[in-house]
C-alpha positions as CSV (number, residue, x, y, z in Angstrom):
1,X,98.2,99.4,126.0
2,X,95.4,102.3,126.6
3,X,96.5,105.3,128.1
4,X,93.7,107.5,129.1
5,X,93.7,111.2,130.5
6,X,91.6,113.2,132.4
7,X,92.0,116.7,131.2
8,X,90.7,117.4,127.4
9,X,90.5,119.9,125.3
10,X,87.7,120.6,122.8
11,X,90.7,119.1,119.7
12,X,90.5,115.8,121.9
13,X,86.7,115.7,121.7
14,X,86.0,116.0,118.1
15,X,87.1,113.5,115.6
16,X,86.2,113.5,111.9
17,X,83.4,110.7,111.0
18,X,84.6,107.4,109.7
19,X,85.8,107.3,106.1
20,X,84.4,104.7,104.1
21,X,87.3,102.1,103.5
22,X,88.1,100.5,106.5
23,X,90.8,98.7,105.7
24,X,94.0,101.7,106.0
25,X,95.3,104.0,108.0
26,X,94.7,107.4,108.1
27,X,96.4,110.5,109.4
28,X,94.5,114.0,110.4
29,X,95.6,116.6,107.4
30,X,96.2,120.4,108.8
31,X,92.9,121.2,106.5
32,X,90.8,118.5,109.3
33,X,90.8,115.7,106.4
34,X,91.5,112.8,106.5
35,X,94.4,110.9,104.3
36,X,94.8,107.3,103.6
37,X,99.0,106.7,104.7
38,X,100.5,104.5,101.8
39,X,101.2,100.9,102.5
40,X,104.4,99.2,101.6
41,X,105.0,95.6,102.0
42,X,107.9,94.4,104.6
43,X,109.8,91.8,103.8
44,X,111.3,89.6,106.4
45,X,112.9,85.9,106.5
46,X,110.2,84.9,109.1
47,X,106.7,83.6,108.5
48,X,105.1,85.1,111.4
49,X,102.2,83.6,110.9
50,X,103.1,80.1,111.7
51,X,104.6,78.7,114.9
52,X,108.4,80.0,114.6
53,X,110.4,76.9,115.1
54,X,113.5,79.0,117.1
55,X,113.9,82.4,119.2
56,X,115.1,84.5,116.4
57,X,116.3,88.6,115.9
58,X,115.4,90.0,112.2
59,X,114.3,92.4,110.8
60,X,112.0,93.7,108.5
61,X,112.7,95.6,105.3
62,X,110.5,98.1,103.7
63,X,112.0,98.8,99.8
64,X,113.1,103.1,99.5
65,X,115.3,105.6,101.7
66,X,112.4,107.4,102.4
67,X,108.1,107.2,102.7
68,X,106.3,109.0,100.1
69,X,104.1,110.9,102.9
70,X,105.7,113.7,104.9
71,X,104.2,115.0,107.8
72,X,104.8,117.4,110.1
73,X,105.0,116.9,114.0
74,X,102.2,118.9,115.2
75,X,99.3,117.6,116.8
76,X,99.6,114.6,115.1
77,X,96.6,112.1,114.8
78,X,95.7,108.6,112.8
79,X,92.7,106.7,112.8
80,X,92.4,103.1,112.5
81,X,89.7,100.4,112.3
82,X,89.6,97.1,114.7
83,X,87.5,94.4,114.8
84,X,85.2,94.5,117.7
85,X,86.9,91.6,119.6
86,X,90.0,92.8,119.2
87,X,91.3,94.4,122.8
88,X,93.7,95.6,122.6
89,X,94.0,97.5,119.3
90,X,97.1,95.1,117.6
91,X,98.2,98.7,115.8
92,X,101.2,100.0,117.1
93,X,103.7,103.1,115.9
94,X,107.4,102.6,115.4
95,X,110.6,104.1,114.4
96,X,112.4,102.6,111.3
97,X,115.9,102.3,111.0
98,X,117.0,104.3,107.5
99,X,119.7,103.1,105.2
100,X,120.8,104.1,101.6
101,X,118.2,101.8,100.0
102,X,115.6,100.7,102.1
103,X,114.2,101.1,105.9
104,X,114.3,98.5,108.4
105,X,112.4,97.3,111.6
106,X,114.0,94.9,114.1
107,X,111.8,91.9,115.7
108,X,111.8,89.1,117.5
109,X,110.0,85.6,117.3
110,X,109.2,83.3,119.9
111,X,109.3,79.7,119.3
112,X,106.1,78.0,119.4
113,X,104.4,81.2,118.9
114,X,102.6,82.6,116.4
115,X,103.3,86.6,115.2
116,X,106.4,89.0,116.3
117,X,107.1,91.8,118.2
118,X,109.0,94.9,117.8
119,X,111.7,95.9,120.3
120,X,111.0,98.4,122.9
121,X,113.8,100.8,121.6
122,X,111.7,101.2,118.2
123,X,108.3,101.4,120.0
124,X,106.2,104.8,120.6
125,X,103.8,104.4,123.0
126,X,100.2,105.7,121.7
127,X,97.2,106.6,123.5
128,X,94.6,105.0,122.0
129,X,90.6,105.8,122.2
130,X,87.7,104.3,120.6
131,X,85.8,106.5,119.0
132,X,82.4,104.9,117.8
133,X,81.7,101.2,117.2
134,X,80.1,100.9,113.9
135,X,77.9,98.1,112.6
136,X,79.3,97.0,109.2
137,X,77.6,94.8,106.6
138,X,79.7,91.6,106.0
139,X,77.3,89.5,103.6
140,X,73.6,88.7,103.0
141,X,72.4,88.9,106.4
142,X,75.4,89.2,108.1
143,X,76.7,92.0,110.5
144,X,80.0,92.5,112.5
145,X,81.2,95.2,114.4
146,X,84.0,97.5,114.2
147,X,85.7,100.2,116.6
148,X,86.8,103.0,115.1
149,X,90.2,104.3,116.6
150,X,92.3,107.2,117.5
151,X,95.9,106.5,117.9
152,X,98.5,109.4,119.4
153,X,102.0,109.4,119.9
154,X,102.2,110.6,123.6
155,X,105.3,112.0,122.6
156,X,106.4,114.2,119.7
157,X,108.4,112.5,117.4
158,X,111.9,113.3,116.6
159,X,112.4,113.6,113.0
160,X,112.7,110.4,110.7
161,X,111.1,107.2,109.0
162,X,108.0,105.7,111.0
163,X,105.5,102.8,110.2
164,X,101.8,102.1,111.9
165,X,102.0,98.0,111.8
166,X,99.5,96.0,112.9
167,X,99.3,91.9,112.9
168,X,100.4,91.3,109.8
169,X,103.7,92.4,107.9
170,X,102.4,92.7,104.3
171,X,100.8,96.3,104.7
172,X,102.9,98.9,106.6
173,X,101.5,102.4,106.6
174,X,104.8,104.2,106.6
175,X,105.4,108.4,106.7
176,X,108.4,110.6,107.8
177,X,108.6,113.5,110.2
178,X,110.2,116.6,109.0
């Protein structure tokens, strides 16, 4: 879902230029860098990339109490690359549930249905804006294109455990808010 707004201020109108990997996630430092979030892997008892043979409730577990990456709740800003077709973005920001040993993320399937969803509960919405479309080599003679995205919480965010997922479950950029 795009949110736009009409009023900005000049901190909406700049935007650092693109970092050269384009496959993480990055957050907006206090210094105006940029910072790759770590990935961790979630694990879950659902292949969500095949057809899911029932309705089903899991969840997802990311190994550790607690993300490496701290971040305070200020202003906060991540940037993200899409393919071109891609509309909308498929990144989305949730909440994690925290336990002793590891955090979790509850989903559901849909039979016949390819991927998951998170439930509304653990959803933040994001404003999202593209930023520049960039032309990116992807083999002898070959060019695609990607967008290059800002994603916002619209909200701040209480304190706790949150991921940036995307379509797949095997890289989960995960931080905490202090």
């Amino acid at each position: 879902m795009f949110v736009f707004s009409l009023s900005a201020t000049p901190a909406q109108n700049s935007f650092p230029e693109p970092p050269p990997d384009l496959t993480k996630v990055y957050y907006l430092s206090d210094k105006g860098e940029l910072i790759a979030l770590s990935f961790e892997t979630g694990a879950a008892n659902v292949n969500i990339f095949q057809p899911a043979v029932e309705d089903k409730v899991t969840r997802v577990r990311v190994a550790g109490a607690k993300a490496a990456t701290v971040l305070a709740n200020d202003g906060l800003r991540f940037f993200v690359f899409v393919a071109d077709r891609m509309d909308p973005a498929p990144h989305q920001l949730v909440r994690l549930t925290a336990a002793k040993s590891d955090r979790s993320l509850k989903i559901s399937v849909l039979k016949g249905r390819k991927g998951y969803a998170p439930f509304d509960e653990d959803n933040i919405r994001l404003q999202k804006r593209i930023l520049k479309r960039l032309n990116v080599p992807a083999g002898p003679g070959r060019m695609i294109f990607v967008k290059y995205v800002e994603l916002r919480p619209l909200q701040p965010l209480p304190p706790g455990e949150y991921a940036i997922i995307g379509d797949s479950l095997a890289d989960i950029a995960t931080f905490r808010v202090k």
